[in-house]
C-alpha positions as CSV (number, residue, x, y, z in Angstrom):
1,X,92.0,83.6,162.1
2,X,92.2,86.0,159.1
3,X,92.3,84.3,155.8
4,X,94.9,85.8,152.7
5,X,93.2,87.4,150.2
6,X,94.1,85.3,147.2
7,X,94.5,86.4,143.4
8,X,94.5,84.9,140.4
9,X,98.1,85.1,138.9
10,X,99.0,86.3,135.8
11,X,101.3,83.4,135.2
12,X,105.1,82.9,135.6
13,X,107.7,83.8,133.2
14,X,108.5,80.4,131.7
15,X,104.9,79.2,132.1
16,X,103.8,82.1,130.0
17,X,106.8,81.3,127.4
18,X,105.4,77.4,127.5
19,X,102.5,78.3,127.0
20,X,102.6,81.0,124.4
21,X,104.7,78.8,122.2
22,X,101.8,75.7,122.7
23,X,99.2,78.5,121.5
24,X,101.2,80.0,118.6
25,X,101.4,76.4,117.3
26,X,98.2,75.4,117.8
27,X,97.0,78.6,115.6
28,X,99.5,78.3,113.3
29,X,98.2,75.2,112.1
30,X,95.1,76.4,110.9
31,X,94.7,76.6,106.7
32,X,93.9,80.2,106.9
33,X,96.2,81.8,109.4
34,X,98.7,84.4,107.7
35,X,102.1,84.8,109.2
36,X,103.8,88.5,109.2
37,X,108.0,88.1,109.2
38,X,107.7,89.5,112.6
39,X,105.6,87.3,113.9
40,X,102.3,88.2,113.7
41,X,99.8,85.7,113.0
42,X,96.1,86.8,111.6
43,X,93.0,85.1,110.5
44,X,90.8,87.0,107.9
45,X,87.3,86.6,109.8
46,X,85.3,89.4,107.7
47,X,87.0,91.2,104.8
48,X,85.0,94.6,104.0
49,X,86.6,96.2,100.9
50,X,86.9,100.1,102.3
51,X,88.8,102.4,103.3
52,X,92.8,101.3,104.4
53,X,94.1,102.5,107.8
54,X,97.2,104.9,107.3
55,X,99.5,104.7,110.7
56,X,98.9,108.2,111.3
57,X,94.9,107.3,111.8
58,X,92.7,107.3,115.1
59,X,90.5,104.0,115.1
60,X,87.6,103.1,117.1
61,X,87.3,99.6,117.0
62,X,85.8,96.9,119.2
63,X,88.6,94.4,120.7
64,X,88.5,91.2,122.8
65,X,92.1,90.8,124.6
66,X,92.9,87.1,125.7
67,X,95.5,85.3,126.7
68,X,96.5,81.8,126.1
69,X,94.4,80.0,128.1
70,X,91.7,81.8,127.2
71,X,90.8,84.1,129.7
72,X,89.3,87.6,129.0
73,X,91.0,90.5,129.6
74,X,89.0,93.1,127.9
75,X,86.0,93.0,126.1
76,X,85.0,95.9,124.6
77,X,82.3,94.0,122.2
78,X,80.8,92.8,125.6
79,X,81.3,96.3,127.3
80,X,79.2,98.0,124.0
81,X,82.1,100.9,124.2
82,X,83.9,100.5,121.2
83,X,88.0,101.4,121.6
84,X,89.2,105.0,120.3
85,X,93.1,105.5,119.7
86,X,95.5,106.7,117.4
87,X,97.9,103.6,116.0
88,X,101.0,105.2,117.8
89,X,99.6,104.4,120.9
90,X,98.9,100.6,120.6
91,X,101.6,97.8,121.0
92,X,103.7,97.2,117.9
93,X,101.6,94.0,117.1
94,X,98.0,95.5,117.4
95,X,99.4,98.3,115.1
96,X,100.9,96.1,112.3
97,X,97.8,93.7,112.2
98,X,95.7,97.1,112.0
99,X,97.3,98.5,109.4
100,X,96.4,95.2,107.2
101,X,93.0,96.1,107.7
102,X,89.9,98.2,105.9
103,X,87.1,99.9,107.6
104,X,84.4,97.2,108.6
105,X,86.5,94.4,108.8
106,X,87.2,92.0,111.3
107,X,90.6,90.1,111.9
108,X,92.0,87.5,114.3
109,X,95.7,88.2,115.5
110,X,98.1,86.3,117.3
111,X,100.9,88.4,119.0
112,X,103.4,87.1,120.4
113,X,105.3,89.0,123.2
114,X,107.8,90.5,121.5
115,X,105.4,92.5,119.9
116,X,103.5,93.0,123.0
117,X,104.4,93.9,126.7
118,X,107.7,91.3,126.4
119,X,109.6,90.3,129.0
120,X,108.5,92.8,131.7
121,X,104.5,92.0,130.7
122,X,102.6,95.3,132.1
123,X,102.3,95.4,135.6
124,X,98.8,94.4,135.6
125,X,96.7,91.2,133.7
126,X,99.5,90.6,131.4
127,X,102.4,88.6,132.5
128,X,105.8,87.8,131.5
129,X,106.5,86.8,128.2
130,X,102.4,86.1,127.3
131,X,101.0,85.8,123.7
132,X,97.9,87.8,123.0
133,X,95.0,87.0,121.1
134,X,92.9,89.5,119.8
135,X,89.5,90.0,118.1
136,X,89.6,93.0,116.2
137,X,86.3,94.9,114.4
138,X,87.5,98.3,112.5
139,X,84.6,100.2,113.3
140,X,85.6,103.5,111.6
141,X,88.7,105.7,111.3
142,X,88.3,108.5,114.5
């Protein structure tokens, strides 16, 4: 008898939202986290004085995706490839926390879905309506 091939899910619509809304909480309530007037939430881990990122810059930084239970969707700190892009190209949430950042610092962010993949999530790890927590390092400006 053949067996289904089983996958992990990415989560359902209002599980994502229940959850999201748990984790934003949950970060929000720590002394140091900074909240945008969209939405993003950031935590200052290493501040370098430097050089600002315009929103016309490439960056190559090193990024941990997760969601809100924790699971690892990228890793690029782990990978030892560092992440080259221009700021256009990222979700509206990566590119607003990047742009608070200087050249050889390192931020927490918190982004909710709205600023992410939404509703629709993005076909792939990223469900419905899932919050986002990144680890970012500015490594340089490309």
């Amino acid at each position: 008898m053949a067996r289904k091939k089983t996958t992990k899910s990415k989560g359902s619509s209002g599980l994502n939202r229940k959850n999201s809304e748990s984790f934003i909480v949950k970060f929000s309530n720590h002394a140091d986290t900074q909240l945008c007037a969209s939405g993003l939430m950031y935590k200052v881990i290493d501040e370098i004085s430097g050089v600002r990122v315009t929103d016309t810059d490439t960056v190559v930084i090193n990024q941990r995706i997760m969601l809100a239970d924790g699971s690892v969707i990228a890793d690029s700190y782990k990978a030892g490839m560092p992440e080259v892009f221009t700021l256009d190209e990222a979700i509206e949430g990566l590119r607003e926390g990047i742009l608070l950042m200087s050249v050889g610092s390192r931020y927490e962010f918190v982004i909710p879905a709205e600023l992410a993949w939404g509703r629709k999530g993005n076909g792939g790890k990223i469900g419905a309506n899932a919050v986002l927590h990144f680890d970012v390092r500015l490594i340089r400006l490309g």
